[in-house]
Backbone as numpy.savetxt, mean C-alpha at the origin, in Angstrom:
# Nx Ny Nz CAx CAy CAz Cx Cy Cz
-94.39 86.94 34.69 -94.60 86.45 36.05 -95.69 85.41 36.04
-96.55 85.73 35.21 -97.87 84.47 35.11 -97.78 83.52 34.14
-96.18 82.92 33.84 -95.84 81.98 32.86 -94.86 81.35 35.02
-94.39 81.75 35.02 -93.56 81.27 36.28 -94.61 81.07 37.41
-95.32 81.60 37.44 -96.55 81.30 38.72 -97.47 80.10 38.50
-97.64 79.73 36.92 -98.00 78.70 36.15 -97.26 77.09 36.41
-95.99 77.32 35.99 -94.84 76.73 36.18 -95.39 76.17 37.54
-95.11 77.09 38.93 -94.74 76.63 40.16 -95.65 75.96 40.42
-97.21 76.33 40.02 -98.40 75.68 40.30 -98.19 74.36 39.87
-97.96 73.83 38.63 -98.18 72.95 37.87 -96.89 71.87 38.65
-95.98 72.17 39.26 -95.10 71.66 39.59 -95.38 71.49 40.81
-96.89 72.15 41.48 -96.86 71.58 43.09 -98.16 70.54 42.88
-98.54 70.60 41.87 -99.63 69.80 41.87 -100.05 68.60 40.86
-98.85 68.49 40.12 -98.42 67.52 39.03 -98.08 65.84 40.09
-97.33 65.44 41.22 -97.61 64.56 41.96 -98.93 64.40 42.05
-99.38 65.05 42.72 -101.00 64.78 42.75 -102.12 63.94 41.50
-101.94 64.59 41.03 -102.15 64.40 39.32 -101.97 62.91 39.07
-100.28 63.31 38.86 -100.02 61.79 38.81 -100.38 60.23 39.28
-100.59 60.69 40.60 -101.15 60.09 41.39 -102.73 59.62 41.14
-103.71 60.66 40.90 -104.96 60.21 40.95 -105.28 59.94 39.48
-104.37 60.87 38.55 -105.44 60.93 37.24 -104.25 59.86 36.22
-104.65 58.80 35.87 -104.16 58.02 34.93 -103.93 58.21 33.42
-104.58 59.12 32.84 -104.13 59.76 31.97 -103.36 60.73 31.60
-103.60 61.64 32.86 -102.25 62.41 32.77 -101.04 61.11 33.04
-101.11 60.43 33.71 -99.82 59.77 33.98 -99.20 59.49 32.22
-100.09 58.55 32.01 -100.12 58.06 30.91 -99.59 59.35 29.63
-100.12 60.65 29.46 -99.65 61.36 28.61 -98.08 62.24 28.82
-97.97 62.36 30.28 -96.90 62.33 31.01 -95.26 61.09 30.43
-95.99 60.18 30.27 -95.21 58.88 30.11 -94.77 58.91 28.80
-95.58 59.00 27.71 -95.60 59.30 26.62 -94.36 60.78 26.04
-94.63 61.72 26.79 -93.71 62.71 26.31 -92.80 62.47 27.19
-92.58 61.96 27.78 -91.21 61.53 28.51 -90.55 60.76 27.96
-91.03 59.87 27.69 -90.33 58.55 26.26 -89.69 59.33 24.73
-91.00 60.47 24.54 -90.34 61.00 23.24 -89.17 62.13 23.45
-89.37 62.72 24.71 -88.39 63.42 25.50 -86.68 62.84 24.98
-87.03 61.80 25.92 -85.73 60.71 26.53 -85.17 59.95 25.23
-86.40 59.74 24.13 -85.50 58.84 23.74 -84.38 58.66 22.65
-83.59 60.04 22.42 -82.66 60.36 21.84 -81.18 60.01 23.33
-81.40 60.39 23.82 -81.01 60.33 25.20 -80.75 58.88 25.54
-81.73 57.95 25.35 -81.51 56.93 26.03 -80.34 55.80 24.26
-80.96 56.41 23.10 -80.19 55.77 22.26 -78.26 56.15 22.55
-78.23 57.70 23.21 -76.87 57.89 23.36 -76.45 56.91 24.32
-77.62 56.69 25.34 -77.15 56.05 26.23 -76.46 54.56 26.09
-77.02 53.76 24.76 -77.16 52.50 24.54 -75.96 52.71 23.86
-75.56 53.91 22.89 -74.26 53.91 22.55 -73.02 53.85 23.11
-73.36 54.91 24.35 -72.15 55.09 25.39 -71.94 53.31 26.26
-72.81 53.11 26.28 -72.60 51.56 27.10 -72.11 50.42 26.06
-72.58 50.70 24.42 -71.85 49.70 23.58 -69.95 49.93 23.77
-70.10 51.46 23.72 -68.75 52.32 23.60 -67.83 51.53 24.81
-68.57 51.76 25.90 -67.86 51.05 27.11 -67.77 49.78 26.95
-68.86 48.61 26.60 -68.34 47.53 26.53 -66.95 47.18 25.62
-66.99 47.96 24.55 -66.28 47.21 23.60 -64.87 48.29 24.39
-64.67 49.34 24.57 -63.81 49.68 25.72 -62.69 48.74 26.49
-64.15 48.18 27.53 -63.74 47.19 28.50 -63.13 46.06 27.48
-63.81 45.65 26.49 -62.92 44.66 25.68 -61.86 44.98 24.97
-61.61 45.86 24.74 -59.86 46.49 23.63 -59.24 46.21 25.34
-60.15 47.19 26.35 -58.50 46.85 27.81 -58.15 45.77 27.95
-59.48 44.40 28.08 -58.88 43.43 28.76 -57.70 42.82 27.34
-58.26 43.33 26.17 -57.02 42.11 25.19 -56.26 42.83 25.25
-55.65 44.33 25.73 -54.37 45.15 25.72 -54.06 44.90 27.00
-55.02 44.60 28.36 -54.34 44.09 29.49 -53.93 42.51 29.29
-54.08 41.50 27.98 -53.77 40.35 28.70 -52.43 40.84 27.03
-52.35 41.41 26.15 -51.23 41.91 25.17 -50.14 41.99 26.31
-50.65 43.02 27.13 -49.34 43.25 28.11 -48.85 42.54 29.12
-49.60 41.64 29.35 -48.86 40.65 30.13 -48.74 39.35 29.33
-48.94 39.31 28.36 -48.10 38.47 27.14 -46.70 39.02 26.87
-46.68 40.48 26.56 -45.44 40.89 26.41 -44.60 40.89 27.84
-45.18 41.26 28.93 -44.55 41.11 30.21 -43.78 39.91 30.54
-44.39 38.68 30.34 -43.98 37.82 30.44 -42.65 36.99 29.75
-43.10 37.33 28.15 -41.89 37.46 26.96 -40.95 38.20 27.28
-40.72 39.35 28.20 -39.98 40.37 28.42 -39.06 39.82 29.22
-40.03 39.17 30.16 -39.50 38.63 31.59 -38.39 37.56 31.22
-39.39 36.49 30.14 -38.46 35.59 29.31 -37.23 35.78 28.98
-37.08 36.69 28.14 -36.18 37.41 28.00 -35.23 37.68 28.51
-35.45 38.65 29.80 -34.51 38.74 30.42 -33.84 37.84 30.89
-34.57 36.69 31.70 -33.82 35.25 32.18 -33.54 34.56 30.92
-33.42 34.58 29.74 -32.69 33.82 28.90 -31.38 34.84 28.40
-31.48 36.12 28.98 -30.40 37.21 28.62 -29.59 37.01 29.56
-29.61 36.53 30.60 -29.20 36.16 32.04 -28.25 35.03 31.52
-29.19 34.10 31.23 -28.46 32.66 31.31 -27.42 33.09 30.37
-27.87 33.65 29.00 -27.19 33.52 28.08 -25.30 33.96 28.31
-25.97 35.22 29.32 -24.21 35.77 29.75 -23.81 35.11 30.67
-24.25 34.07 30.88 -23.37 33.68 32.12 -22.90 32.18 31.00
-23.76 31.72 30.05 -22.61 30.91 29.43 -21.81 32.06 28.98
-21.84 32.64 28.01 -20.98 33.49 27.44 -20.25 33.94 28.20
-20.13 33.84 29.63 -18.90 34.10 30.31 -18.25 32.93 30.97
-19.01 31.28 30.47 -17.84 30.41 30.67 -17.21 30.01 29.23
-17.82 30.49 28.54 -17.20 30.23 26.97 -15.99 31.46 27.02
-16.09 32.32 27.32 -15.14 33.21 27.62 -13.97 32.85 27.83
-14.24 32.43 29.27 -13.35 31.77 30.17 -12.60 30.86 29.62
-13.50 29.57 29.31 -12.73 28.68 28.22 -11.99 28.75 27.21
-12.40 30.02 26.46 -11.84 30.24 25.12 -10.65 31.08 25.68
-10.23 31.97 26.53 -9.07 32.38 27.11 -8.00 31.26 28.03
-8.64 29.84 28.53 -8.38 28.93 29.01 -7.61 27.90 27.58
-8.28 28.30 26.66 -7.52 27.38 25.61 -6.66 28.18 24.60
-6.68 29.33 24.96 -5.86 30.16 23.83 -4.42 30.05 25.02
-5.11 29.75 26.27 -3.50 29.95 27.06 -2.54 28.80 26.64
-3.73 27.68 26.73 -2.73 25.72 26.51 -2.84 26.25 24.89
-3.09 26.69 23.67 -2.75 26.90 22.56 -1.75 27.40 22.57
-1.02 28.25 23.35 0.08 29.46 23.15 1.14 28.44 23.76
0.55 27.72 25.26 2.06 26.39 25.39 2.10 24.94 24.38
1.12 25.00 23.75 1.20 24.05 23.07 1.91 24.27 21.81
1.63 25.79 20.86 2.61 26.29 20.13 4.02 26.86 20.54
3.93 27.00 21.94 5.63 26.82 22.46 6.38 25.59 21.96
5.25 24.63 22.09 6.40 23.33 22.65 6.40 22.63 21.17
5.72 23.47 20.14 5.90 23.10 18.84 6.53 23.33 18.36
7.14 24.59 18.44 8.21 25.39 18.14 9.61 24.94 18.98
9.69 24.48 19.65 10.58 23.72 20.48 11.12 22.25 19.60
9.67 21.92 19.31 9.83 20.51 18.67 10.16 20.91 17.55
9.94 21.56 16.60 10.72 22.25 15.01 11.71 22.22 15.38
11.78 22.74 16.23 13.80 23.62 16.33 14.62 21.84 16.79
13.71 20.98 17.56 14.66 19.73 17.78 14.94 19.14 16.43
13.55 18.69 15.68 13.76 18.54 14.37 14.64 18.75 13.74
14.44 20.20 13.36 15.55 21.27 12.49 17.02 20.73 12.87
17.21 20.70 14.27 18.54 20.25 14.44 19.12 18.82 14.34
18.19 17.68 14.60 18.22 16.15 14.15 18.15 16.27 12.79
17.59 17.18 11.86 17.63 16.76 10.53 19.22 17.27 10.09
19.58 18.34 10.97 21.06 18.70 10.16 21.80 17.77 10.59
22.02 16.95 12.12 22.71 15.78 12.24 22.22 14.73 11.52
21.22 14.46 11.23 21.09 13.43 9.87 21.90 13.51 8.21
21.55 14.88 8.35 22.62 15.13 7.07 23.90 14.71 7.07
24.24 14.98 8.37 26.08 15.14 8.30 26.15 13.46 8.46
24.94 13.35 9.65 25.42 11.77 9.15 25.68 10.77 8.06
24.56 11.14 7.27 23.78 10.55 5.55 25.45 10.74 5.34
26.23 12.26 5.12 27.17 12.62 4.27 28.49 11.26 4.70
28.21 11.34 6.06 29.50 10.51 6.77 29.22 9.15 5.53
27.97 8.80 6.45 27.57 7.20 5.48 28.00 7.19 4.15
27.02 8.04 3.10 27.44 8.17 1.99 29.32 8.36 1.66
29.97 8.85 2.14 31.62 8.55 2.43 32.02 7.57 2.67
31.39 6.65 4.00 32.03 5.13 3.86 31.29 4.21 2.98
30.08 4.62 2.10 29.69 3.79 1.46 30.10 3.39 0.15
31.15 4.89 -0.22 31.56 5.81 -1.17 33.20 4.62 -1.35
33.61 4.27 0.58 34.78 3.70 0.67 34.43 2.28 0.77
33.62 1.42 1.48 33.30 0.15 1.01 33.04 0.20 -0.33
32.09 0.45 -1.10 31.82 -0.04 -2.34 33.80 0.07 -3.35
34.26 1.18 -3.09 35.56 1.05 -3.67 36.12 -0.40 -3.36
36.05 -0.59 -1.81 37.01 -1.80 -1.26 36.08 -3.03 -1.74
34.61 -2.88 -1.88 34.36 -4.15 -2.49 34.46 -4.15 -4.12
34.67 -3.17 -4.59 35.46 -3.56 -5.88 36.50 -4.06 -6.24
37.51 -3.77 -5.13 38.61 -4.11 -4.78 38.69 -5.61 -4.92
37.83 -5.76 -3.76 37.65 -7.32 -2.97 37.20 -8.04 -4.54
36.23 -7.48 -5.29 35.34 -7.98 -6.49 36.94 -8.34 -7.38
37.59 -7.63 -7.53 38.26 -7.66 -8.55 39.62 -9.08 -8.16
40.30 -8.79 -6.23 40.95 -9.72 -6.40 40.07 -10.92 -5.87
39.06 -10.96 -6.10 37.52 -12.72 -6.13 38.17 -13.41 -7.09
38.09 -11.81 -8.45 37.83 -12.36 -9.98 39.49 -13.32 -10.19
40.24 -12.12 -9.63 42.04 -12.63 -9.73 41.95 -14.16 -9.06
41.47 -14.73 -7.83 41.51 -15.94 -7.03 40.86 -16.50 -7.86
39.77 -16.28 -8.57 39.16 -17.20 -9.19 39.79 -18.01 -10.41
40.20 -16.69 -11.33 41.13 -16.83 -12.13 42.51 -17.74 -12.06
42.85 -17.45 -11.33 43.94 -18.41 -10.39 43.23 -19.69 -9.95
42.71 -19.95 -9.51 42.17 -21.31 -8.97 41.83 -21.97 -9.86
41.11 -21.25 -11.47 40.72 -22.30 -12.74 42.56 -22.16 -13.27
42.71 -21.44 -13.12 44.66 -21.49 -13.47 45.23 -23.04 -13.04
44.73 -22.55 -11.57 45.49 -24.17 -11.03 45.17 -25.40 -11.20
43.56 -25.10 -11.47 42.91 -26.45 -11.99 43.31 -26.87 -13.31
43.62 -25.89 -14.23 44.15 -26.25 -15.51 45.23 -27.42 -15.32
46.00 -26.52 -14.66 47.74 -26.97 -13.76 47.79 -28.13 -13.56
46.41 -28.48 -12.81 46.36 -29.90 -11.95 45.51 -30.51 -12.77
45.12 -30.48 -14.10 44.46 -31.19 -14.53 45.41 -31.65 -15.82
46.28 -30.74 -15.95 47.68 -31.15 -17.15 48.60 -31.81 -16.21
49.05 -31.71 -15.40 49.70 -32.68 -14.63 49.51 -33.94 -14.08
48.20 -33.99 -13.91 47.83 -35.21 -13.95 47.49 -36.31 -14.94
47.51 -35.25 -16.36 47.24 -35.66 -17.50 48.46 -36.33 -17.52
49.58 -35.60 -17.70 51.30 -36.00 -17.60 51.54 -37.26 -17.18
51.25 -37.20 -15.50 51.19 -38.08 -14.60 50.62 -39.50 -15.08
49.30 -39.35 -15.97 48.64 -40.66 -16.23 49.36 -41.06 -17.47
50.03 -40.22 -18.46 50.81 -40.87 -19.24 52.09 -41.86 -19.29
52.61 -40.67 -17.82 53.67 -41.38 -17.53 53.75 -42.54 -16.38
52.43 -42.78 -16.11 52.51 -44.04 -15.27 52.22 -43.42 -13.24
52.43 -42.13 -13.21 52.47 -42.16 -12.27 51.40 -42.21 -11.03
50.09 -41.67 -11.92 48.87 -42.45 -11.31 47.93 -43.00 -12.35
46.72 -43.60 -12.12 45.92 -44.41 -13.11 45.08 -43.66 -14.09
44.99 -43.62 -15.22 44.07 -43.14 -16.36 42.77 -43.04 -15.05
42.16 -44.01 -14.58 41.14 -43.49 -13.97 40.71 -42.78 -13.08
42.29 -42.86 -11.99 42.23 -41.63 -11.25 41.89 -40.06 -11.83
42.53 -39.91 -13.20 42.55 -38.83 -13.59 41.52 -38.26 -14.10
40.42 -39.66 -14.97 39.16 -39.43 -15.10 38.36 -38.75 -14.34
38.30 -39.56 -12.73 37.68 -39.02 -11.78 37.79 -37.40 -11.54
39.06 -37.05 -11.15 39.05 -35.51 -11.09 38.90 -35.09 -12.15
38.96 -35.31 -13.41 38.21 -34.32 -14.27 36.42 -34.27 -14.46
36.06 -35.33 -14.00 34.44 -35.74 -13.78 34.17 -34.65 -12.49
34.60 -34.73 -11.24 34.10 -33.70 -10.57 34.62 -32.49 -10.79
35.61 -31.96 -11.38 35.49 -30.70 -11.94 34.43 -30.59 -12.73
33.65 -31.54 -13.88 32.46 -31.08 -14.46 31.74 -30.90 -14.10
31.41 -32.11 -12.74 29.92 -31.34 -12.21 30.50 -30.23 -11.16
31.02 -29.88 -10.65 31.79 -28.09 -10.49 30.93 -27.26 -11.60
31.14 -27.67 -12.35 31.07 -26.27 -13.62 29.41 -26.76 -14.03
28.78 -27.50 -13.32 27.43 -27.48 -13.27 26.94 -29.08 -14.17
27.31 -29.78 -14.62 27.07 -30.63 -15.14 27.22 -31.91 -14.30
25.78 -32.76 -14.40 25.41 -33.75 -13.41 25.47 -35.18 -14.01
26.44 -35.52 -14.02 26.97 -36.68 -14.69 26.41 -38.31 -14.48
26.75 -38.89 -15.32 26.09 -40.48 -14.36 26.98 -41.18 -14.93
27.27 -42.80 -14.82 28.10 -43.28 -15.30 27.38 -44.40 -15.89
27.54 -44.89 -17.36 27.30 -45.88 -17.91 27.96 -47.22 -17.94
27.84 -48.09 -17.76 28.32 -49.44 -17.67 27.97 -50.68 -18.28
28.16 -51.08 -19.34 27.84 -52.42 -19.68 28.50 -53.29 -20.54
27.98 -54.27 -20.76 29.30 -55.25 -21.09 29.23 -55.41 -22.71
29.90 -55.40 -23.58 30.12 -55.27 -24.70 30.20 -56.80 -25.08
29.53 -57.88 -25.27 29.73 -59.42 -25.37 30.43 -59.52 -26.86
29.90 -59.15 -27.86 30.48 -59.27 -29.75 31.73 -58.31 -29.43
32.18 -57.40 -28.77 33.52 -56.71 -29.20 33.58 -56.10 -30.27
32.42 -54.67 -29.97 31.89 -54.18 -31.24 32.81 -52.79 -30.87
33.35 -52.53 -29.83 33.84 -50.97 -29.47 35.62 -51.41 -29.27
36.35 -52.38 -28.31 37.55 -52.79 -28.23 37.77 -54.05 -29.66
36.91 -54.45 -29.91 37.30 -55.37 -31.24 37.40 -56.83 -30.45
37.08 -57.22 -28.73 37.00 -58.15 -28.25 35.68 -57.95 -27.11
35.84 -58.43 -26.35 34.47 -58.92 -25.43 34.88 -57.49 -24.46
34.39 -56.90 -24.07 35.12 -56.22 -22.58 33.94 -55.39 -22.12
33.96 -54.51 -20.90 33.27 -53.45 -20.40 33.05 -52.34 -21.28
32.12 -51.68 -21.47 31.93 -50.23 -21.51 31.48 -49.49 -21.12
32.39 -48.07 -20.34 32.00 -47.04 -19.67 31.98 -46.24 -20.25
30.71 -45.13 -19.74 30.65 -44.05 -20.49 30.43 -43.00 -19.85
30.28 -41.69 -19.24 29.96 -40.40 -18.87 28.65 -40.14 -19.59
27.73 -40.00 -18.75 26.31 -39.69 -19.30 25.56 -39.02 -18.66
25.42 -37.11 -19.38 23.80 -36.85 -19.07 23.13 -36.57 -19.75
21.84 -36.92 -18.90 20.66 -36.68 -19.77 19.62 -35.42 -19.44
19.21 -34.76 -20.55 18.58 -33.40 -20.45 17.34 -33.72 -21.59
16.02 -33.17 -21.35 15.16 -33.54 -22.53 14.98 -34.71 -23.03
15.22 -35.70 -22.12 14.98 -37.31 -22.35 16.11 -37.32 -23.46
17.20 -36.45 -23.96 18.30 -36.85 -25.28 19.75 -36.75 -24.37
20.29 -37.85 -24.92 22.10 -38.42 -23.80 22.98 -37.35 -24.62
24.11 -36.79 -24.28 25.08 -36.24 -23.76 26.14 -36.91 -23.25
27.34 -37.97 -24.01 27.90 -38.87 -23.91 29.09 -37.91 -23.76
30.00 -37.70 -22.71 31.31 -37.32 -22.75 32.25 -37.96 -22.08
33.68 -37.82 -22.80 34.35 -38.90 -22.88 36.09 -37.94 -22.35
36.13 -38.36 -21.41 37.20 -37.83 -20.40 38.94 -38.74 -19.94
39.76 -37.83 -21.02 41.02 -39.06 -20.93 42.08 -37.43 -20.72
43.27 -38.39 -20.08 44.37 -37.71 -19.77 45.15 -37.24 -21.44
44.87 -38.03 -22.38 45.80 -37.65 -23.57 44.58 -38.56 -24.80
44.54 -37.39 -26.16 43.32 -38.38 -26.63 43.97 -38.62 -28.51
44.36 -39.74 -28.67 44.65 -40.05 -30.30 43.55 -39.87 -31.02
43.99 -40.14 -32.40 42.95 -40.32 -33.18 42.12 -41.85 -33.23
42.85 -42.76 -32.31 42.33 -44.24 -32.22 41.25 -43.39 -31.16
41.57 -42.83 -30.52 40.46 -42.85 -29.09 39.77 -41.93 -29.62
39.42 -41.31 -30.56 38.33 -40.84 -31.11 37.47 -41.51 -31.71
38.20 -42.08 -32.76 37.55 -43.59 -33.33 37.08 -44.45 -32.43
37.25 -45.01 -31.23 37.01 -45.56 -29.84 35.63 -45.00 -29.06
35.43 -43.75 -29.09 34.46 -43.04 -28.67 33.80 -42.87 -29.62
33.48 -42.84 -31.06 32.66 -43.00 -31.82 31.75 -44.41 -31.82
32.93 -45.73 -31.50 32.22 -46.45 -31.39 31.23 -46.66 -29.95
31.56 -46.07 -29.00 31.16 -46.04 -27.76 29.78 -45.60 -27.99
29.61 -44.27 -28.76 28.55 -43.82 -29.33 27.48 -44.61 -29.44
27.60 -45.47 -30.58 27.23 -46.30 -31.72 26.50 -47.41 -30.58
27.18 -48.15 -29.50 27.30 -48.60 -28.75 26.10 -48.60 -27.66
26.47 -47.43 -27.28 25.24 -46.87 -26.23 23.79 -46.15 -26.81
23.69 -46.41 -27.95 22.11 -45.62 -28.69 21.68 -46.97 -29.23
22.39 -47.83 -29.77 21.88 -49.17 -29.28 21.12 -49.86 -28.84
22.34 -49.69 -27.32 21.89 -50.07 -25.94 20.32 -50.02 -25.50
20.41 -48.51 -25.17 19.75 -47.79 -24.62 18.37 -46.79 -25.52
18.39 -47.15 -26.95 17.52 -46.52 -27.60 16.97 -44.84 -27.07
18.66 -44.30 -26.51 18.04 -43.02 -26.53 18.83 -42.23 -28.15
18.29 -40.93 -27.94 19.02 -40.52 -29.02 20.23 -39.77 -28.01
21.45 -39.53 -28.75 22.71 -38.70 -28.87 22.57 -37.41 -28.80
22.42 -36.30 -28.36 21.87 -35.20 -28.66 23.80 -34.52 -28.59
24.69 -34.46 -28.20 26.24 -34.15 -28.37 27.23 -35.56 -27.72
28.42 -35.03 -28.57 29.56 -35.72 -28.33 30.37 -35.04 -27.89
30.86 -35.09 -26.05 31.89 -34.15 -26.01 32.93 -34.52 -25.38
34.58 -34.42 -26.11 35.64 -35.11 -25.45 36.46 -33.92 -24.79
37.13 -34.56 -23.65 37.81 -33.73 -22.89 38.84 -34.17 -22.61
40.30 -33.49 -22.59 41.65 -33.91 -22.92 42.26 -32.63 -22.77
43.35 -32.54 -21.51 44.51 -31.48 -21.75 45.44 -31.64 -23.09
45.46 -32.82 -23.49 46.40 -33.17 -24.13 45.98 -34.25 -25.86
45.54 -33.21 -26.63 45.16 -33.44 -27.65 46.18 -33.77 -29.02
46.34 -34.82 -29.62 46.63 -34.87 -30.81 45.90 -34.17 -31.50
47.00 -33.30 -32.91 46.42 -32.31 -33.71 45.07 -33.01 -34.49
46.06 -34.57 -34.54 45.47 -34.49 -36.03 43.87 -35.59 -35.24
43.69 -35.96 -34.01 42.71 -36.54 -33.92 41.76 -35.28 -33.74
41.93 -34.07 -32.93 41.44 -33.03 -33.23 40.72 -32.69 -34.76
41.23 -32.70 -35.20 40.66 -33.02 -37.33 39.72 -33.40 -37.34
40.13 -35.28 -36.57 38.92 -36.23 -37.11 37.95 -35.76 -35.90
38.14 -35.63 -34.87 36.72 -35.24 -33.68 35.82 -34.04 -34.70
36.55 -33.22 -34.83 35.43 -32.10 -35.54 35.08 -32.49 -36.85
35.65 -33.25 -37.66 35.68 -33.95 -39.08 33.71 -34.83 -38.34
34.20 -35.86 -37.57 32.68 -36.16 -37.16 31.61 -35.77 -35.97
31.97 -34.68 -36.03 30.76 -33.73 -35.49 31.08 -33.49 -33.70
32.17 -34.01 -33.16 32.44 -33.87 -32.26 32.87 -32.57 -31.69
32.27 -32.69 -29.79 33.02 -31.11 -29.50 34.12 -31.89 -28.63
35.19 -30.72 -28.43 36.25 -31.29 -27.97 36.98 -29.93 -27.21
36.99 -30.27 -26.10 37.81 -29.05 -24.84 38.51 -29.61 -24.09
39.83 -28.09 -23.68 40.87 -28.70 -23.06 40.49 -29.02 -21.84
39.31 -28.43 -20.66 39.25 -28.34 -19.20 38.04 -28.24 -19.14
37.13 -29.48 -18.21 35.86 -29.27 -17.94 35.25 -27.24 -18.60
35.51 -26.80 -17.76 34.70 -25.59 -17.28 35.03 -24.77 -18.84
35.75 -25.24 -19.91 35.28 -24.97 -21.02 33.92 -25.29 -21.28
33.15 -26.36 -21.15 32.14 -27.07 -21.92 30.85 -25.67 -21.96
30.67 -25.77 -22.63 29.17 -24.34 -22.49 27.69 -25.19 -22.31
26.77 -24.78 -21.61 25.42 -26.19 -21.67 25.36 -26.28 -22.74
24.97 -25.22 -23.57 24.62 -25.46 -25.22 25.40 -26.13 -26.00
25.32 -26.48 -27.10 26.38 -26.87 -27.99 26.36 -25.63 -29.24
28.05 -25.21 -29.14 28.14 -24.17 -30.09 27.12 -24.51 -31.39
27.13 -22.87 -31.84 26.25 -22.69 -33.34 26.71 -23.03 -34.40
26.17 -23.80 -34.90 26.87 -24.62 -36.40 27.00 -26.29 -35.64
27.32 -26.57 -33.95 28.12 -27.67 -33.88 27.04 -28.82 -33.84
């Protein structure tokens, strides 16, 4: 009881104290500090504790409205996103529909095909049949060309021995007959010219007279041919000198001698090939070349 009666005293009269006596204050102050100051270090802890507290909330309150916002993002780009994805939808069911008429009308178009190609066939087959029958008929046609043709150098033979006849027997002129056998040559491709000049010594007739000659020229070298209705062995000898005559003249060279006559003596035949002469019954014998050996 006289530890508590102590107590109460000291506790009614400790203001007082405080008040007047400065050393008690002062020793008062002192064990109050050593009192407190475990106390006040918790305290400095608990308030570091809280600050750094308050700092984890505010970076987890501004975390979460970083993520809030991203969220938010989110959603309005999840938004947009389905609403294209539901015109791509749309579209892609919009083009699978025109794909499905467009592979209708492809299949439409095969099958027209398919069926133009089998009428092409039958056609090809038709064609190939009349082409099968013209080409026969132009063989046909080819073959009686070859027969008319044949026939027409037939008749020219005909009309070129008859006229041969004819000029023997007076009934038209040696030169008429010349003439048509001259354009039958150039017919058969040979481009003729005619030579002309006057023989003054009478080195070819044995007196003064003209001489004509049939002349072409190929490779700057003459091609003298000599064209009669009926040919002796004088008129070979005659055309040799004609030869002789015109290289002369004209200082070209002779490159062939060629006589033409339906109507050949055997034996001047002899002497023409005896001196190097060619000799045919009908223009369109003559070949451009001159035979091998001739």
């Amino acid at each position: 009881m006289a530890v508590e009666n102590l107590k109460e005293a000291v506790r009614q009269a400790l203001p007082q104290w405080l008040r007047e006596d400065p050393e008690i204050r002062q020793v008062l102050r002192e064990a109050l500090i050593e009192v407190l100051r475990p106390w006040e270090e918790v305290l400095s802890e608990l308030r570091g504790f809280r600050q750094e507290a308050e700092k984890q909330r505010e970076t987890d309150r501004q975390m979460l409205t970083g993520l809030t916002q991203a969220v938010q993002q989110l959603i309005e780009t999840s938004r947009a996103n389905s609403d294209a994805i539901r015109v791509l939808v749309a579209r892609s069911e919009e083009h699978s529909r025109r794909l499905e008429e467009h592979s209708q009308i492809i299949r439409q178009l095969m099958e027209r095909v398919e069926e133009h190609s089998r009428r092409l066939e039958e056609h090809s087959q038709v064609i190939r049949q009349l082409m099968e029958k013209v080409e026969r008929h132009a063989q046909v046609i080819e073959r009686l060309l070859a027969a008319v043709d044949r026939h027409s150098q037939e008749i020219r033979r005909l009309g070129a021995t008859i006229g041969a006849i004819g000029a023997r027997w007076g009934l038209h002129s040696e030169a008429a007959f010349r003439d048509g056998m001259a354009a039958l040559l150039q017919e058969a491709g040979w481009q003729v010219d005619r030579f002309l000049a006057m023989d003054p010594e009478g080195y070819v007739f044995g007196r003064p007279d003209q001489v004509e000659i049939d002349v072409v020229i190929r490779d700057g070298k003459a091609i003298l041919i000599e064209i009669r209705s009926s040919v002796s062995r004088g008129d070979v000898a005659a055309f040799q000198r004609k030869t002789e005559f015109y290289a002369r003249r004209t200082g070209l060279p002779v490159a062939r001698r060629i006589l033409i006559s339906p109507m050949v003596d055997p034996r001047a035949r002899d002497l023409a090939r005896q001196m190097g002469m060619e000799i045919y019954t009908y223009p369109e014998d003559v070949p451009p070349e001159p035979p091998a050996g001739g």
